[in-house]
Every structure is written in C-alpha cells, then in structure tokens.
C-alpha positions in Angstrom: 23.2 7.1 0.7 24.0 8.5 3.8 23.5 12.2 3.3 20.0 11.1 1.6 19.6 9.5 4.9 20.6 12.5 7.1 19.0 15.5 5.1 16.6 16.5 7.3 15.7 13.6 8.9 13.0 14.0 12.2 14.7 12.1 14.8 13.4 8.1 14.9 11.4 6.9 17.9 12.2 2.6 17.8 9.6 2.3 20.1 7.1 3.5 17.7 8.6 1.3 14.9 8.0 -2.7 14.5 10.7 -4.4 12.8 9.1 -6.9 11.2 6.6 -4.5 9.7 8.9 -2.2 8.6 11.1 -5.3 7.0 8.0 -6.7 5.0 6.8 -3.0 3.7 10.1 -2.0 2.8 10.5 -5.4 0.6 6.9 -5.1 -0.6 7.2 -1.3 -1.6 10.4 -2.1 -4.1 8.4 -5.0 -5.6 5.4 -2.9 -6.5 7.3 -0.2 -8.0 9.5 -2.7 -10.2 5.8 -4.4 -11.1 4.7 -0.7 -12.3 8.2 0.1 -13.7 8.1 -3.7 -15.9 4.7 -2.5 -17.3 4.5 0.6 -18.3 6.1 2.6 -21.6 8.7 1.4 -24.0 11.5 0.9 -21.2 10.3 -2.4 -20.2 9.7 -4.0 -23.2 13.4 -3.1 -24.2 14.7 -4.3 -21.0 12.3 -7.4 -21.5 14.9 -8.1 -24.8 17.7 -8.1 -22.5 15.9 -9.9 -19.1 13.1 -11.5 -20.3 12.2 -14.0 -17.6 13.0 -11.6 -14.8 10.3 -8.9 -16.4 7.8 -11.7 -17.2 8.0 -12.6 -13.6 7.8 -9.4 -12.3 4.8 -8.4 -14.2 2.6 -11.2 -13.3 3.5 -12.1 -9.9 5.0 -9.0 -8.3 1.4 -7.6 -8.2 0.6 -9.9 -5.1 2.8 -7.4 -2.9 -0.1 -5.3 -2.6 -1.6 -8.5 -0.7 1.4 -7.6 2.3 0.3 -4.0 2.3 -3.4 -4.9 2.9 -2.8 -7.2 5.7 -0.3 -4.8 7.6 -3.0 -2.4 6.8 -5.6 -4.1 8.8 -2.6 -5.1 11.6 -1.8 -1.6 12.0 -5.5 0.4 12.1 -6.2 -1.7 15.3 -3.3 -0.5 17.1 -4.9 2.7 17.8 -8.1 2.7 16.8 -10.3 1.5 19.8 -8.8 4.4 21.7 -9.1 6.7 19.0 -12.6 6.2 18.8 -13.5 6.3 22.0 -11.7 9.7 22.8 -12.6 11.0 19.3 -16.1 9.6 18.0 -16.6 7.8 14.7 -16.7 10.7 12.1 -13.6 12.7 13.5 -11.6 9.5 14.1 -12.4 8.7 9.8 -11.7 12.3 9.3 -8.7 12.4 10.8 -7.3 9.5 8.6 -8.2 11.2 6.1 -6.1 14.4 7.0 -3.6 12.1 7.4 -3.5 10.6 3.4 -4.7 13.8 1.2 -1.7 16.1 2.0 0.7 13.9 0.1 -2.1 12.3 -1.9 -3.1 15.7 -3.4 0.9 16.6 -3.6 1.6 13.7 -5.8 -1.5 13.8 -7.8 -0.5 17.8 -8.9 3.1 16.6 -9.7 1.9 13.2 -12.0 -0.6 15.3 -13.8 2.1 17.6 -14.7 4.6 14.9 -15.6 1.4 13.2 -17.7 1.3 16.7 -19.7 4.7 16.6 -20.8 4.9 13.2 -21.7 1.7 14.2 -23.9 4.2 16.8 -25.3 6.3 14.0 -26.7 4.0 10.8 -27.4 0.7 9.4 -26.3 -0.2 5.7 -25.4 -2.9 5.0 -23.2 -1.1 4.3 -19.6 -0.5 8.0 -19.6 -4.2 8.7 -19.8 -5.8 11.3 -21.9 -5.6 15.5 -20.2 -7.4 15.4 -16.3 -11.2 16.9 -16.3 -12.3 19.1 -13.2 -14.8 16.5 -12.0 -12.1 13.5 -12.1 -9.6 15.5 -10.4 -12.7 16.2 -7.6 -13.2 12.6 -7.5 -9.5 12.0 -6.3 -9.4 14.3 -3.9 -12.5 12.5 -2.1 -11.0 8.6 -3.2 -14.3 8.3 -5.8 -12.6 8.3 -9.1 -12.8 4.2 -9.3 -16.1 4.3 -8.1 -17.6 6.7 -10.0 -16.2 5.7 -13.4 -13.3 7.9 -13.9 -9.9 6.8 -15.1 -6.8 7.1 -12.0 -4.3 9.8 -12.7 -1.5 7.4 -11.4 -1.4 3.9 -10.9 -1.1 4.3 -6.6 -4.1 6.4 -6.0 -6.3 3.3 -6.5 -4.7 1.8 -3.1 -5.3 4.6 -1.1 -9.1 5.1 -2.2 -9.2 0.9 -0.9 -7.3 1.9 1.9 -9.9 5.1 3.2 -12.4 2.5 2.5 -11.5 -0.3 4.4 -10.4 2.1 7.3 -14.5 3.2 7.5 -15.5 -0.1 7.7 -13.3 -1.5 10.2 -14.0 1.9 12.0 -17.8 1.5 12.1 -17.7 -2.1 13.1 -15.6 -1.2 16.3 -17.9 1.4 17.0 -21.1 0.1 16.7 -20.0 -3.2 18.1 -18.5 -2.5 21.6 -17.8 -6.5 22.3 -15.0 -7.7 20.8 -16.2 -11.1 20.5 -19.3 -9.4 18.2 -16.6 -7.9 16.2 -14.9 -11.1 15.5 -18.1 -12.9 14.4 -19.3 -9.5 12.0 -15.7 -9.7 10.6 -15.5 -13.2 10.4 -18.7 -13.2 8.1 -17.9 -10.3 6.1 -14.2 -11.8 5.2 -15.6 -15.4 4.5 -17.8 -13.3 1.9 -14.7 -11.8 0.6 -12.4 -14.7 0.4 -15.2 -17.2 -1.0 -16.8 -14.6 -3.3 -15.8 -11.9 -3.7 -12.0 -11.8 -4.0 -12.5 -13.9 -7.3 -14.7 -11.8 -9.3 -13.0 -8.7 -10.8 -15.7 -6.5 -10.9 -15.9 -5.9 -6.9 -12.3 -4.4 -7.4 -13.1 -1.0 -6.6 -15.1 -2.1 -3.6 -13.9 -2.6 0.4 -15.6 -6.1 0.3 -12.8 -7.1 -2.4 -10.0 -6.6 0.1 -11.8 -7.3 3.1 -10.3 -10.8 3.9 -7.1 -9.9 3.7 -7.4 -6.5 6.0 -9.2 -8.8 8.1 -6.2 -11.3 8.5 -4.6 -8.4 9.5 -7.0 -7.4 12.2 -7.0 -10.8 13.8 -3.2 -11.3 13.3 -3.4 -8.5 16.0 -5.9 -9.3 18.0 -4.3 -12.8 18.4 -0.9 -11.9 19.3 -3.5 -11.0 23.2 -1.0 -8.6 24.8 -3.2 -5.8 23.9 -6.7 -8.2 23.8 -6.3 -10.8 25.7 -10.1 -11.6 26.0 -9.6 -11.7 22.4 -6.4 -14.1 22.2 -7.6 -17.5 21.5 -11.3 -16.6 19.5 -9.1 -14.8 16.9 -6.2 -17.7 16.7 -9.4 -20.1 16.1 -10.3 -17.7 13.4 -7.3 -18.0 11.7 -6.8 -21.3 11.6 -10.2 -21.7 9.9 -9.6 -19.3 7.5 -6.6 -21.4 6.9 -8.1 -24.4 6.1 -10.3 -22.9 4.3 -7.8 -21.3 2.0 -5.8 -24.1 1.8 -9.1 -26.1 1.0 -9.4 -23.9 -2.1 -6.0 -24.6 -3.3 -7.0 -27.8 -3.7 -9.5 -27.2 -6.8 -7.9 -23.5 -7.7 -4.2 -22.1 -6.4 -5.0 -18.4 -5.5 -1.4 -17.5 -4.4 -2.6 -13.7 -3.1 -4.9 -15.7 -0.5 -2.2 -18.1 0.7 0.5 -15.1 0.5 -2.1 -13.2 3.3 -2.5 -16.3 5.6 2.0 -16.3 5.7 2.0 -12.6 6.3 -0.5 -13.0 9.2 1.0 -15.9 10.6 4.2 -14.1 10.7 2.6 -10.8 11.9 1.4 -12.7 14.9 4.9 -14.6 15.4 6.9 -11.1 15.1 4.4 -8.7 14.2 5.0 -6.4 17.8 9.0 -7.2 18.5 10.2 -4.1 18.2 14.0 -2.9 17.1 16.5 -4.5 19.4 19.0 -2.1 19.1 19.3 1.8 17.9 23.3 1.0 16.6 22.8 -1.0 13.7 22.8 1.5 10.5 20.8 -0.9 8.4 18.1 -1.0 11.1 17.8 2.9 10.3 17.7 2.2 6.7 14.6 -0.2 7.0 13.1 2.0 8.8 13.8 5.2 6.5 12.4 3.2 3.4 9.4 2.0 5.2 8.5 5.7 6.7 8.8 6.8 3.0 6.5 3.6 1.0 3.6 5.5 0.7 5.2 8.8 -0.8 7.4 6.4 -2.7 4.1 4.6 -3.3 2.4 7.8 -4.8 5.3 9.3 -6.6 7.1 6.5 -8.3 4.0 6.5 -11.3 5.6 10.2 -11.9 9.1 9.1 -12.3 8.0 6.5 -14.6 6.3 8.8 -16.9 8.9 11.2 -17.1 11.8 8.0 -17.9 9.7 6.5 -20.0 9.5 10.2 -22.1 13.1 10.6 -22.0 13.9 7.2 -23.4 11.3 7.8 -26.5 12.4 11.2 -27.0 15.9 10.5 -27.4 14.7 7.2 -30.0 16.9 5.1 -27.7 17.2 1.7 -29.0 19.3 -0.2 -26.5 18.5 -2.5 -23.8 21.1 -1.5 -21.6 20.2 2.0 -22.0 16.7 1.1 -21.3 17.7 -0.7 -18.2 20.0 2.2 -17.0 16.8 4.4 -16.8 15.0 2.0 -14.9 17.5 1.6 -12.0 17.4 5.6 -12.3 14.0 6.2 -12.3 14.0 3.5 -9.1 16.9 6.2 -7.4 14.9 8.7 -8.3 11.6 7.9 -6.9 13.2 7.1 -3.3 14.4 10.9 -3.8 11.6 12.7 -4.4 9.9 10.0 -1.8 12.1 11.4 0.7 11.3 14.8 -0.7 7.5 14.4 -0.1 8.5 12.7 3.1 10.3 15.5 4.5 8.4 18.9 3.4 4.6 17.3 3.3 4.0 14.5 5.0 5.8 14.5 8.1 5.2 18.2 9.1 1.2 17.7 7.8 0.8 14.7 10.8 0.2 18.0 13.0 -3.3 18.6 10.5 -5.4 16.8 13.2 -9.2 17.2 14.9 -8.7 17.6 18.8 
C-alpha cells in the first residue's frame, strides 16, 4: 500500500483539501463501485450464493451514494466559481470545466471500449453493450449520449454528462443573477421543482432538473456555512430548513431515502464541510485524501475492470463462490491501480489544459 501511495505522487497541499469532503467521497466512491461490481456479469450472482443479503443490499441501496456525490458537487462548484466567472466570463469558465473532465473521460472511454471488445471475444450479455458506432462515441465525447438516445459505453460516464450539466446551470444562474439573494430565490424554485416533481419520475433522468435539488443542497450548504457569504448566511440556513420540512413532510406519505440522505450530507457539510486537515502526520489522513483525489478516475475506470473479471471468471467456467468472490476483491484492487494510473499520467498533469 505504501509504494502505491508513493509512486509518483505530486506533493499534497492540506490547505486545498477538506476533510470531511474527502472522508464522505472516499466512502461514497467504494460503495458505488461495490453497487456496480454486485450487478454486473456472472460474479455477483455466484457471490450472491455465498453472501446473499450483503449483495441484495448492496444492489438496491448502495445506488443512493451517488446522492453524496451530487451534493458535494454543488458544495464544491461554489467555492470558486463566482471568481472564476467574473475573471473568466461565462463560456470560458464552462469550457474550462470541461477541459478539466474529458482528458480522463475520453482515456477511460478508449480503455472500456477495448475491454468491451474482448469480453465480446468470449461471451455477450447485454451490460456489455453491443460494438461502439462513430456517432455514439461523438456523443460521449460532448456528454450527449443519454440525451440523444444512445446506449453509455460504461456505467460512470452517465454521472459526468449530469455533472457538465448541472455545472452550466449553476454557472448561468451566477452570472446572470449578480445578487445573491436573486440566486437563492431562482435556485430555491428550480430545486422545489426537482424535489416535488421531478426527482420522482424516471424519465427526467438524463436531465439537470433531475438532480437539481440535491446540487442545490449542496450550494446552500455552502453558502450557509457565511465565511465566504456572509450576506448569504442566514437566507440559505432558512432555505434549508424548509427544504427540510418539506422532505421530511414527504416521508410521511412516501420514504424517498436519496432525498433525506442529501438533507444529512448537507447538514453535515455545513457543520464540517470547510475544517480543513488538522494535522499533515497522520498517514491515514494521506490515505483519505489519496482515495478521494483518485474517485473520479476510479469512478470512470472501475466499469473496465469489471468487464475484464467478469470475462476471466466465464472463460475459465469457474463455478465457485469463493472464487467468484476472490475476483471481486481483485477487480476492487485493481481499479484503485489503474485509478492511480489515470490519476498520475492523465489527469493530474492535464489540470495545466486551461483558457487564460
């Protein structure tokens, strides 16, 4: 562990680094990958013979980590952003963010579509998804494909496209809307749509709107914390607690557990959210820290991993759970390699890809 740690690491700046942030999206990154690993290919549903309640579980509530993501998400993009858009303009600022996601994005996408053609080589079910066309591959490399009816070539790239969405809209709104009061009442409206409407019907999925209520907790879990906005402090906290009630209101007739995950995840966000790393001794403070600088190459290139495990184990007709559940803890290992990999020699060194 500790020469994965070392190799090549660029030195680590804890005043950059929140530790409650990088606590939640290192915990959140390991449950999504377990939710993809418990779903996908013939490992699972031999490890399911062997750990049946812990797979169940995993595949129908580990999902709701994404919820954690989304509400950082929208915690983090106002750190910077009002200054970013008033040095850089609107359409720089978005096209710098998205510098910042397509160098791994594209990286990952190359490596999963040739993992997908070799596990093609050796059997086909449908979670592998049939050979990549020109025009889908176009689509992902300008976060369309959900939008315009193509299937994702891995299961992360989905989050990302949400992600370069939600960053646009928040974007716009702070620079249309200089007061900050105006933004809270725009974003207040547009996140009551989401929570009350939107959120529950499946077929906004591939739209911002979805998602908007929880980046939006994130936004005001920010703004409310008033070290940065203190004009801001006490409008956002009373916009919080009435999205509270009002998503505790709802549990009343229907539990949405993703809704009352992103109300905890703000609340602690503005409790902890900007204490920062109390000391630079502590080795596991570097290891939170290394995981959560690598959960969106981890993110990206687990879905790989998982295709190429999954292949193995039906190659070899492998029949037993243990086995099955070997692979899984490797292809875990694994992906945290090649994360660190991506980490390392493409995203790191492509921060410097920026508009002046």
């Amino acid at each position: 562990m500790k020469k994965l740690l070392n190799m090549s690491q660029p030195p680590i700046n804890f005043k950059n680094h929140y530790f409650v942030i990088d606590f939640l999206k290192t915990i959140a990154v390991q449950i999504i990958i377990l939710h993809h690993l418990s779903n996908y290919g013939p490992i699972p549903l031999k490890v399911h013979e062997l750990l049946p309640n812990f797979i169940d579980n995993i595949r129908d509530y580990a999902r709701y980590a994404v919820q954690i993501f989304l509400v950082i998400g929208g915690y983090l993009s106002v750190r910077n952003l009002p200054q970013a858009l008033k040095k850089q303009g609107l359409l720089k600022t978005i096209f710098n963010r998205y510098l910042r996601l397509i160098p791994t994005y594209v990286v990952a996408i190359i490596f999963t579509m040739v993992c997908a053609a070799i596990a093609r080589l050796v059997h086909y079910e449908d979670y592998i998804g049939k050979p990549e066309t020109i025009l889908q591959i176009l689509s992902h490399l300008f976060f369309l494909q959900n939008l315009l009816g193509y299937d994702s070539i891995s299961v992360g790239v989905w989050y990302v496209a949400i992600d370069w969405q939600l960053y646009i809209f928040i974007s716009c709104i702070f620079f249309f809307f200089k007061s900050y009061r105006k933004i809270l009442c725009i974003l207040a409206i547009i996140m009551a749509a989401s929570l009350i409407y939107f959120s529950k019907n499946a077929s906004f999925e591939n739209y911002f709107f979805y998602f908007a209520g929880a980046y939006g907790l994130g936004i005001i879990a920010f703004l409310a914390e008033g070290s940065s906005h203190p004009e801001t402090k006490n409008p956002a906290r009373i916009l919080l607690f009435i999205f509270s009630i009002l998503i505790l209101s709802e549990t009343f007739f229907e539990i949405y557990f993703k809704n009352i995950l992103e109300i905890i995840i703000a609340l602690i966000l503005i409790w902890k959210g900007k204490n920062l790393y109390r000391s630079e001794t502590f080795q596991w403070t570097k290891i939170c820290i290394w995981f959560s600088q690598r959960a969106y190459c981890a993110f990206l290139i687990h879905f790989s991993l998982l295709l190429l495990g999954n292949t193995i184990f039906h190659y070899f007709h492998f029949e037993s759970p243990v086995i099955a559940m070997i692979l899984m803890i490797v292809i875990w290992l694994l992906s945290w390699v090649f994360a660190h990999i991506l980490y390392i020699f493409v995203e790191f060194p492509c921060r410097k890809i920026q508009l002046r």
